[in-house]
C-alpha positions in Angstrom: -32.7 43.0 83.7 -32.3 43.9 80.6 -33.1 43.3 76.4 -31.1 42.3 74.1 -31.3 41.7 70.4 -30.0 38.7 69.0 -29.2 38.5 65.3 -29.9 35.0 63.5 -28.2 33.7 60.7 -28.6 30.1 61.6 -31.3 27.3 61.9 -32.9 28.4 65.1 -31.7 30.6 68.2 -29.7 28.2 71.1 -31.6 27.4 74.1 -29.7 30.0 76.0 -30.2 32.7 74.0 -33.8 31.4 73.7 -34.2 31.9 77.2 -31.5 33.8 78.7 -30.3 33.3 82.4 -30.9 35.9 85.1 -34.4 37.6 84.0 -32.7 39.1 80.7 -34.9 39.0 77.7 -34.0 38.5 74.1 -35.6 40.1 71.1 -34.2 37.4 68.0 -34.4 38.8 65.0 -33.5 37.6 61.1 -29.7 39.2 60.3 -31.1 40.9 57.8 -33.8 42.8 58.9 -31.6 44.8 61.2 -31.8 48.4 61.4 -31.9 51.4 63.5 -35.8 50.4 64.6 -34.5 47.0 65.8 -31.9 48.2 68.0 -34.4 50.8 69.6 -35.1 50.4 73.4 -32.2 47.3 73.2 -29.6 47.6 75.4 -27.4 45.2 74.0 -26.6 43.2 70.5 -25.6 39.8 70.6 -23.4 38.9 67.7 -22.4 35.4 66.8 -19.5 33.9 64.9 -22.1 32.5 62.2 -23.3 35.9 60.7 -22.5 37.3 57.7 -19.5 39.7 57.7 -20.2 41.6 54.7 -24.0 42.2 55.6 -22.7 43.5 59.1 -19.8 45.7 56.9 -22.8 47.4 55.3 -24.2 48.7 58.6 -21.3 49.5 60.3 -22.2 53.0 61.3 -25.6 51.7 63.0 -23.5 49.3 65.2 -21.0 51.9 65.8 -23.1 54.5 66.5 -25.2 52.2 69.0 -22.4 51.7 71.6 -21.5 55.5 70.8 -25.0 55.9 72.8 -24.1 53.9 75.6 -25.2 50.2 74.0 -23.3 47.4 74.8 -21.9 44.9 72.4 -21.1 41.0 72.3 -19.2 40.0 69.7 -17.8 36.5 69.0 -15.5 34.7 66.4 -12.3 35.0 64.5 -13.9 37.9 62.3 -12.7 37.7 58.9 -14.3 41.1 57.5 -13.8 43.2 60.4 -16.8 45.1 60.7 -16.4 47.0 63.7 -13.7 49.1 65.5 -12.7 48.0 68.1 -11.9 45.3 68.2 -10.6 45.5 64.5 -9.0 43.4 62.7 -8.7 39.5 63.8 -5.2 37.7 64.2 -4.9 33.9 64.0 -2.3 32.6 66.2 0.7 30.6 64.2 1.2 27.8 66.8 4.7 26.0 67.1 2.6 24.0 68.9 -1.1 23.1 71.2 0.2 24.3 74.2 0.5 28.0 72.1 -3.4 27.8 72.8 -3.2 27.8 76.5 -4.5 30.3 78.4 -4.7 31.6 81.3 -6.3 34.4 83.3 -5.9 37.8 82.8 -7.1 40.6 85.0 -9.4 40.1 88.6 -12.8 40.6 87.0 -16.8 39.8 88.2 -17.2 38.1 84.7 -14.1 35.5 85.4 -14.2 34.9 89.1 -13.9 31.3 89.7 -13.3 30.5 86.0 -10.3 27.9 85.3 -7.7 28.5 83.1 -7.6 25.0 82.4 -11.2 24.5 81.7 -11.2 27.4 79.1 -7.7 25.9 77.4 -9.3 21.9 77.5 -12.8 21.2 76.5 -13.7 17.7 76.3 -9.5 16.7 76.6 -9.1 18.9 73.1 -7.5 22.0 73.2 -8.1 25.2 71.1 -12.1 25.3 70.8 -12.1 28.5 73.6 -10.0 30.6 71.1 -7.3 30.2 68.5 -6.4 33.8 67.6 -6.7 37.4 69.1 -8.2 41.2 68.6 -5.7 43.6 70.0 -7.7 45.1 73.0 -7.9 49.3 72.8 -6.4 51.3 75.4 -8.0 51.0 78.6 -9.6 47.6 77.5 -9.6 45.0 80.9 -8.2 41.7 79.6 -9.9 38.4 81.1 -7.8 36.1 79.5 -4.7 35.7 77.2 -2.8 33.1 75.6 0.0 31.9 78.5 3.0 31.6 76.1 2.4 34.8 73.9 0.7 37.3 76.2 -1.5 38.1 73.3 -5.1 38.9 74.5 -8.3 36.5 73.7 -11.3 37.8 75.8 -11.2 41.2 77.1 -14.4 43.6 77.6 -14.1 47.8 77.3 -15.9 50.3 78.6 -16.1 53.7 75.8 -16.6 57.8 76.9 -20.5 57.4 76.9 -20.6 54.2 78.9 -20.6 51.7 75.9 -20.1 48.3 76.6 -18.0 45.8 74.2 -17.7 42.2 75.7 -14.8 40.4 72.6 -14.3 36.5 72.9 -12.5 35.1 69.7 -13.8 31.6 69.6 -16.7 30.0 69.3 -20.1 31.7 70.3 -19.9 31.9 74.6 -23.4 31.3 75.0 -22.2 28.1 73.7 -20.8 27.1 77.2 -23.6 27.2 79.3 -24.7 24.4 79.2 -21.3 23.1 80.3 -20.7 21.7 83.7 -17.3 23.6 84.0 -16.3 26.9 85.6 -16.9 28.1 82.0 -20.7 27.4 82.6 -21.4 30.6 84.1 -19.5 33.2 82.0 -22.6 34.1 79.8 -24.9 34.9 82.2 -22.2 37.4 83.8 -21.3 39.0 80.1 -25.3 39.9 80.1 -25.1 40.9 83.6 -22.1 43.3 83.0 -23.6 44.5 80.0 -26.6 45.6 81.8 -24.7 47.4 84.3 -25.5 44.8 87.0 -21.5 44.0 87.2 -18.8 46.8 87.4 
């Protein structure tokens, strides 16, 4: 078990980061009250694609330094102000078509076990929600899925010197999924799991 801070910049907190699966507990706190007291006794920081870029810019150091001490990280969406590094700077995908989107599944991991290429690719018969663009993973970094006809990366997680955790997904917020009754279901749950040190 363990706490996370999740950062709001939206109308209310989703139900699964309002009660988070497997005993993990979730401190939810206004984007812009964060500072070094909030992220103190957290080990993890749940970032969503909805915040605001520039705020995050400003405290770049704090994040940084956080998975410098061993925090771990979950960051989602095509960042447009890259505020942290890694992952960097975001890269939209320039389809010559849908089936550019498709993924597939990258390395054997805990977090992807039974998850379905096809069920990440297609939600509700449209493709493209699950991720439309990529970070380029660091050295070292474990990729869990890429795009099929590119290679490119889209989710990968990455472990740093001081045992720092940094879970990237490119699309929409994956807390987003779990109420989904698809192999994609589970995925957050295991994200908070690895994060806590639960999954290798």
């Amino acid at each position: 078990m363990a706490r996370f801070v999740y950062l709001l910049n939206t109308v209310g907190p989703p139900r699964s980061i309002a009660e988070p699966p497997d005993g993990h507990l979730t401190s939810i706190v206004d984007q812009y009250d964060l500072d070094a007291a909030v992220l103190e006794g957290a080990q993890g920081v749940l970032l969503s694609q909805h915040l605001d870029e520039r705020h995050l810019g400003e405290h770049a150091a704090l994040l940084r330094g956080f998975l410098e001490r061993g925090g771990a990280v979950v960051l989602n969406g095509p960042v447009a102000r890259p505020y942290l590094d890694p992952p960097g700077a975001y890269t939209p995908l320039a389809p010559t078509g849908a089936r550019d989107w498709l993924l597939e599944i990258g390395a054997a991991h805990p977090i992807m076990t039974g998850v379905r290429a096809e069920e990440l690719s297609y939600r509700r018969g449209v493709i493209g929600f699950w991720a439309r663009g990529f970070f380029a993973p660091p050295e070292q970094a474990v990729v869990l899925t890429r795009f099929a006809a590119s290679g490119h990366a889209a989710d990968y997680v990455w472990t740093n010197a001081a045992g720092g955790r940094l879970f990237v997904h490119p699309g929409n917020d994956i807390w987003g999924y779990s109420g989904d009754g698809t192999t994609a279901a589970p995925i957050f749950a295991r994200v908070l799991d690895w994060c806590a040190g639960a999954l290798a």
